[in-house]
N, C-alpha and C positions, 0 to 999 in steps of 0.2 A: 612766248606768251602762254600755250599754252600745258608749260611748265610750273610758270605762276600761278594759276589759278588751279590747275591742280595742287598745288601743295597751301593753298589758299583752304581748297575744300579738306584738306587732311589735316589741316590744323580744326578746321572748326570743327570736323567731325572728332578728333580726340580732346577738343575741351568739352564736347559734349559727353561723352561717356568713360572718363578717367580722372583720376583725382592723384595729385601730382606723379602724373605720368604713369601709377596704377588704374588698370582698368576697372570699371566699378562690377560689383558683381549683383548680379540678376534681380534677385530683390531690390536693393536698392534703386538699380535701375528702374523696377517696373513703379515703384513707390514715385521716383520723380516723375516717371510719363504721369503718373494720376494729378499729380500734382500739377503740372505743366497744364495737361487737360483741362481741370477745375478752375488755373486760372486765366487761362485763357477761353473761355467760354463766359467768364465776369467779367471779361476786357472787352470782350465783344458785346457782351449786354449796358456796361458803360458807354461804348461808342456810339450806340441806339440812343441810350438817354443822352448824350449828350450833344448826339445829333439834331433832336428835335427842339434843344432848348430855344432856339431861335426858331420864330414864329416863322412858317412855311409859306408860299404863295397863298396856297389856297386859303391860309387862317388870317393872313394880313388882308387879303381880297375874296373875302369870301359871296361876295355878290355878284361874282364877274363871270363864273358858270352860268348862272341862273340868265341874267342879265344879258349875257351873250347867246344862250340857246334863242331867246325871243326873240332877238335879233333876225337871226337867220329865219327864223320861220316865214312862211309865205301863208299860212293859212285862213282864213277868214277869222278866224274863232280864237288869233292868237290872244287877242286883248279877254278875254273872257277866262279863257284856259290857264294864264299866267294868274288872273286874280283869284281864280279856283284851288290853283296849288301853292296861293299865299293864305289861303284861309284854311288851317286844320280841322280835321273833322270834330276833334272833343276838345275843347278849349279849355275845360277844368284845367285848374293848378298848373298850365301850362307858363312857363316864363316868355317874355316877349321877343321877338326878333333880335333886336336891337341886346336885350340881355343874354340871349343867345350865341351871339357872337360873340361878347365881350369875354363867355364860360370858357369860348375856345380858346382863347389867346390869352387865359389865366397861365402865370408859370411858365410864359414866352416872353424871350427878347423881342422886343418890338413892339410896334403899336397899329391897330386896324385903322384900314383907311377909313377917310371921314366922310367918303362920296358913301361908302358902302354903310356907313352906321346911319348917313342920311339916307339910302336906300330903303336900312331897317325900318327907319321911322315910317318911310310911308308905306311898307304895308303892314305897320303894326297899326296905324291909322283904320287903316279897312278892315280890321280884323274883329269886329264885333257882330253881338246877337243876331239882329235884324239879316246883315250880309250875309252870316252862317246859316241863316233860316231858309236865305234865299237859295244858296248853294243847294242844300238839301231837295226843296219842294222842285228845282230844275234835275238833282239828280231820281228823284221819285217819278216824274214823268219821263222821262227819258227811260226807265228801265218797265215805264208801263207800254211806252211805243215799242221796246226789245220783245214785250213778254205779244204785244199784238200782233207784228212784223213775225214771229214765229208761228204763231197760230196761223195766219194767212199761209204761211207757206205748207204748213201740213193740209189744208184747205184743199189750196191749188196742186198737192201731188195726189189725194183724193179725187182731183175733180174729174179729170180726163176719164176715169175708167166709171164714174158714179152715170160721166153724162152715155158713154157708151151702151152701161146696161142700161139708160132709158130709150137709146133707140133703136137698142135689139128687142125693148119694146117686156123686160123683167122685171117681175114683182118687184113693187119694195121689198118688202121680206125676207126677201131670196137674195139683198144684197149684201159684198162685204162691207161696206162703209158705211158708216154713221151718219150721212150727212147728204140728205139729198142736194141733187143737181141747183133745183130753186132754189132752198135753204141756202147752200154751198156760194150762191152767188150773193145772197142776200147779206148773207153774215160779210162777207167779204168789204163789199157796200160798206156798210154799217164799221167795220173795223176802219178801215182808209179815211171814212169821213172822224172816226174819234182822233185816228191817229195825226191828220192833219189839223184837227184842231189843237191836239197836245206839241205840235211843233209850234203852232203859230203862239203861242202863250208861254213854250221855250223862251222863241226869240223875243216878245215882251218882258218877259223877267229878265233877259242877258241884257238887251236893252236899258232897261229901269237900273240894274245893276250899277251899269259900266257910267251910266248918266248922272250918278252921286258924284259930291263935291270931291270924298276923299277919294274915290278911285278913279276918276278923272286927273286927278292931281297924280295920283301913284302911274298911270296911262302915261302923263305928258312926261313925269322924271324919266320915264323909261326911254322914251325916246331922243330925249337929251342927250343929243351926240356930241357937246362938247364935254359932257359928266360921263357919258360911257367911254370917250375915247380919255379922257384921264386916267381913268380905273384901268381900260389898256393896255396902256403904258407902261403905268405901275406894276400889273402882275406879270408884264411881260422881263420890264428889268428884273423884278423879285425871281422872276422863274430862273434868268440866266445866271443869276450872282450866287442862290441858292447853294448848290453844289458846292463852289468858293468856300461861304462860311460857313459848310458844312465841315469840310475838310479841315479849317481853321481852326474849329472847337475841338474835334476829332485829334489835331494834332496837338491843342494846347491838352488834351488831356493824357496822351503819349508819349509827351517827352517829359512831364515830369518821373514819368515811372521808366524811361530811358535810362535818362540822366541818371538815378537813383541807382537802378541795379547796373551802371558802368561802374557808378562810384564805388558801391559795395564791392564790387569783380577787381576792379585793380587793387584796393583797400585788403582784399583777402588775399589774392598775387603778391603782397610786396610783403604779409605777415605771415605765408604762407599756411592760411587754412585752407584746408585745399576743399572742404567739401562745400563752406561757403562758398569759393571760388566759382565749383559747378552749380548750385543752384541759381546761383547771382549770373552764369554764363546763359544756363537755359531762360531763366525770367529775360533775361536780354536776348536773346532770340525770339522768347513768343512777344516784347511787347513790340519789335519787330515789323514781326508777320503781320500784324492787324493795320501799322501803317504803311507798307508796304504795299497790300491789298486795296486800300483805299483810297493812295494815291494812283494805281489805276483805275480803279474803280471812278477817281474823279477824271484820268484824262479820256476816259469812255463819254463822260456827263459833264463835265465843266465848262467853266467857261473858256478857258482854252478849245476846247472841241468846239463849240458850238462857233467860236469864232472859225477855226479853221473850215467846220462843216462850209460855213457860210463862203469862204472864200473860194471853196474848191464847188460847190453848186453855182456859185456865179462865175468859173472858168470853164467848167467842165458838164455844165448844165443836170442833165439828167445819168452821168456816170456815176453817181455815188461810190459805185463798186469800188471806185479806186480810192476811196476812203482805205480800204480793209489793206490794200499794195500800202499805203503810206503807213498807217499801221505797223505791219509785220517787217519792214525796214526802221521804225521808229525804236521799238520796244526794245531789236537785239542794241540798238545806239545805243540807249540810257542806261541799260544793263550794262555793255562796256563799260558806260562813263562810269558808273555805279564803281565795278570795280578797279579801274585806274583810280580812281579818287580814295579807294581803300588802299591801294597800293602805295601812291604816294602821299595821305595824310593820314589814316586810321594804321592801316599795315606796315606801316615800311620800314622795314629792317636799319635803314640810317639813323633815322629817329629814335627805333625803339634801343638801337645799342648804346646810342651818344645817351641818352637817360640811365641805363643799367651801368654802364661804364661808373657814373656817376657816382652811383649807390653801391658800389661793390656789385653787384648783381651779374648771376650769369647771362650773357648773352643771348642767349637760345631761353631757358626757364625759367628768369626772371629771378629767381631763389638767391638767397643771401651768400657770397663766398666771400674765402680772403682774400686780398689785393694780388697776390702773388701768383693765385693757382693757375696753374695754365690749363689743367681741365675740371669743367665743373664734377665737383663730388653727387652731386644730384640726377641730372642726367648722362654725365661723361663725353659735355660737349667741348670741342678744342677753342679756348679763347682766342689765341694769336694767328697771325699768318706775318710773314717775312718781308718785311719791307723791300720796293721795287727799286728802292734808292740806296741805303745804309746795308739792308740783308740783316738788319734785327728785325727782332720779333715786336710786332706794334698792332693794336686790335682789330680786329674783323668790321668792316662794314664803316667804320671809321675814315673820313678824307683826307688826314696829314699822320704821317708816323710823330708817335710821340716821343721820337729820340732827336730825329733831323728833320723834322716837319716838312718833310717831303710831301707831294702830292701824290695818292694813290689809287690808282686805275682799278675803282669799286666795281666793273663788269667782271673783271676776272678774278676775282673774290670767290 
């Protein structure tokens, strides 16, 4: 076995850097890594674009954040808070919710959900003058009760030593603070009474607010638990499949350039141009790498994982860790399989001589000979081996002598 796959890795390492079975010399070599480089760094920036062509959870469901934080909250102030950060602060030439979503999922497969465009609607509903005025004059008091609640405190770190020097009984004059002890309490007074009055006409404007037709209506869709568990749903399936038809775009755009530089690679093998051969060998190497990479990359995120996550947290509860033990027994599997599957359908020497045989072709270099020769002119590799039956000479790798169609024990080949 592991005879095979070494002479696995020393084939592909000398179609990499040899051109029929000359080695390439250094320039040439560094010209192809550039090359190699260049375009595998534009295969990868395809795979990007062609990754996103399909419209992502969050652009299919994009109300389902938003929608879901409120949820969770427990606050008093959620219903206020929510219509605050649906009303923008400058409304000039701004486009509308609803046509805001639509911008994002321009130039995506797919289509936005309908709970979520009716979502838009209603707080493109609330989003006018009046409401934004209202917004404002509750955020203007509010930062005048901030600017008072700090005066008060510098007040009260003042007072204790203001009151001290009046009962050691020292001049005003002589004092460090600005602010006598009477003063110091008066103003104080006077601040708590503006300041409570600037809450209580808060909560009348959040009130007045939230008691309009349209945002009472935008209020009640919010809490529409059979509309928010829909959306749910939906982003939750979008989220798991995601990966899937990510890797599915990803690979419809890697196997055409597969296919293409295989074709080209055997097409220069059988005409023997040998430097086409290498560049067609390297392009089929790097377009490779990038699916390669992101078929694990999906069995990290797909839905394959997420199904298994699920199954080993409802056996194994809070072990996750052995996620990583299934893992590092899984990866050397598939790599196996990977290469037994090269061995006997991409590599294997049965195949590839029953076709060369074929064609006059050397067995080993693939190169064009005549029928006769018993050692290729090109590489100087021995066609024949001795048949186990007759003791003529009949091809290597081959199951029946082509003299007495014997059958022949291809291990000891």
């Amino acid at each position: 076995m592991l005879a095979k796959i070494r002479r696995l890795f020393n084939q592909f390492f000398r179609n990499t850097r040899t051109i029929k079975n000359e080695p390439v010399n250094q320039v040439s070599l560094i010209v192809i890594i550039l090359i190699d480089i260049f375009i595998l760094i534009n295969v990868f920036a395809g795979l990007d674009d062609i990754s996103r062509w399909h419209i992502s959870p969050y652009q299919a469901y994009p109300c389902y954040s938003e929608w879901n934080n409120y949820r969770k909250q427990t606050t008093q102030d959620k219903n206020y808070e929510i219509v605050r950060v649906s009303l923008p602060y400058d409304r000039n030439n701004q486009p509308s919710f609803q046509q805001t979503y639509q911008q994002e999922a321009e130039g995506h497969l797919g289509k936005i959900s309908a709970t979520c465009l009716q979502y838009a609607g209603e707080k493109d509903k609330i989003k006018n003058a009046q409401n934004q005025e209202t917004i404002k004059t509750i955020e203007r008091k509010q930062a005048e009760i901030s600017r008072l609640e700090q005066v008060n405190r510098n007040i009260r770190a003042q007072y204790d030593s203001t009151l001290l020097e009046k009962i050691a009984g020292q001049p005003r004059e002589q004092s460090i603070n600005q602010v006598g002890a009477e003063k110091a309490k008066q103003q104080l007074e006077q601040n708590n009474a503006t300041i409570s009055t600037l809450k209580t006409e808060i909560s009348n404007l959040k009130n007045e607010l939230l008691a309009k037709p349209e945002t009472a209506n935008f209020i009640a869709f919010l809490n529409n638990d059979d509309k928010f568990k829909q959306v749910e749903k939906g982003y939750q399936h979008a989220s798991f499949w995601y990966p899937s038809i990510q890797l599915g775009f990803q690979s419809l755009f890697l196997l055409p350039l597969i296919i293409g530089a295989l074709s080209v690679h055997k097409f220069a093998q059988r005409r023997g141009y040998g430097l086409i051969s290498l560049i067609s060998w390297h392009l089929l190497v790097i377009f490779f790498i990038p699916l390669i990479l992101k078929v694990f990359q999906f069995l990290q995120i797909g839905a394959i994982f997420q199904w298994l996550f699920d199954i080993i947290s409802a056996l194994l509860g809070g072990l996750l860790f052995l996620i990583s033990y299934f893992y590092i027994l899984l990866i050397p599997l598939v790599g196996f399989g990977i290469i037994k599957f090269c061995q006997k359908v991409v590599l294997n020497p049965k195949i590839q001589a029953a076709n060369r045989v074929q064609k006059s072709r050397c067995i080993k270099c693939a190169k064009k000979i005549r029928r006769h020769d018993t050692y290729c002119p090109h590489c100087g590799y021995y066609q024949y081996v001795e048949c186990q039956s007759c003791h003529n000479l009949t091809y290597k790798h081959l199951p029946y002598c082509k003299d007495c169609g014997a059958a022949q024990n291809l291990s000891n080949l």
